[in-house]
C-alpha positions in Angstrom: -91.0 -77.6 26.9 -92.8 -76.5 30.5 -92.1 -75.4 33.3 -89.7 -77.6 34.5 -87.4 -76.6 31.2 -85.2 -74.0 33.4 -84.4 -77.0 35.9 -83.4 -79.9 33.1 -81.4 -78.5 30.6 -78.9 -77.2 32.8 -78.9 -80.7 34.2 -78.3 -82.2 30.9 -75.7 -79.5 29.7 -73.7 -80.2 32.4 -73.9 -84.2 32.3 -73.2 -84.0 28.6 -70.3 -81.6 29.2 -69.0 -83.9 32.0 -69.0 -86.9 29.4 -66.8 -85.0 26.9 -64.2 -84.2 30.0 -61.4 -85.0 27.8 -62.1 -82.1 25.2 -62.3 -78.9 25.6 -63.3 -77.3 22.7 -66.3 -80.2 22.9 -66.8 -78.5 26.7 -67.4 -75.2 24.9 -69.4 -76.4 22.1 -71.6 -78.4 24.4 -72.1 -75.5 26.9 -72.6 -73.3 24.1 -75.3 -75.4 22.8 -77.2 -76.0 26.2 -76.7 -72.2 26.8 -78.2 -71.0 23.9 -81.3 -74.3 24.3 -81.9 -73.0 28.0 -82.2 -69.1 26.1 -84.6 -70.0 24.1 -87.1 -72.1 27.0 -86.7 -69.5 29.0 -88.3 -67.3 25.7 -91.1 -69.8 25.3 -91.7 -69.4 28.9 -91.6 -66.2 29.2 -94.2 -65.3 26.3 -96.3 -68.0 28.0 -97.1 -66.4 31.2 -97.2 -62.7 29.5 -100.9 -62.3 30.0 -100.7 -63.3 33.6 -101.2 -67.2 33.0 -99.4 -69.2 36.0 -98.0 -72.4 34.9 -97.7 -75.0 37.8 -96.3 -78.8 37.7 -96.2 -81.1 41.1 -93.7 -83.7 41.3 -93.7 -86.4 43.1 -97.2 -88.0 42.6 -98.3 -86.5 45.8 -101.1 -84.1 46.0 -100.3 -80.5 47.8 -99.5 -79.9 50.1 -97.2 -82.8 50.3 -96.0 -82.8 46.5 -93.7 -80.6 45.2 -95.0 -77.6 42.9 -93.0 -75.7 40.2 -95.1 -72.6 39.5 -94.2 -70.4 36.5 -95.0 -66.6 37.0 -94.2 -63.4 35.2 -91.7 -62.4 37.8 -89.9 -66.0 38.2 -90.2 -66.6 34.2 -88.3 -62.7 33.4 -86.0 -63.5 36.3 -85.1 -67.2 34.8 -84.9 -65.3 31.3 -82.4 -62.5 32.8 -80.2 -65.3 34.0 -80.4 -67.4 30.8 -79.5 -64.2 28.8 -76.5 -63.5 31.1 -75.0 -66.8 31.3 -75.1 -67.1 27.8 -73.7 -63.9 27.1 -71.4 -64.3 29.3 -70.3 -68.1 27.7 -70.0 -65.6 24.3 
């Protein structure tokens, strides 16, 4: 898990739900699933930059300013975990 957790399993989720098009009650269980997955990132994430630890990732193979740069904060990792806990509540 890292920082780029809040960006992929969405992603996934919503490729995995697109194979099971056909179903449903799949849909749901899949979405459930990938819900309740990007809940608990977000958590790890969260407790990870509690003490004011910045996590950071650049893409791209390019150094910065060029690359691009996921940062991790306290603010961005409560605001990812406030979405995450509404969307699955919401899916509930």
């Amino acid at each position: 898990m890292g920082v780029l957790s809040p960006l992929l399993v969405p992603l996934a989720t919503a490729l995995a739900a697109l194979l099971v098009y056909r179903r449903p009650g799949w849909q749901r269980g899949v979405s459930l699933v990938g819900s309740v997955v990007l809940l608990l990132c977000t958590l790890w994430l969260t407790s990870e930059v509690a003490g004011g630890r910045r996590l950071s990732v650049v893409l791209g193979g390019w150094p910065l300013p060029y690359g691009i740069e996921f940062v991790a904060d306290r603010l961005s990792a409560v605001m990812v975990l406030v979405t995450a806990l509404l969307g699955t509540v919401t899916l509930v």
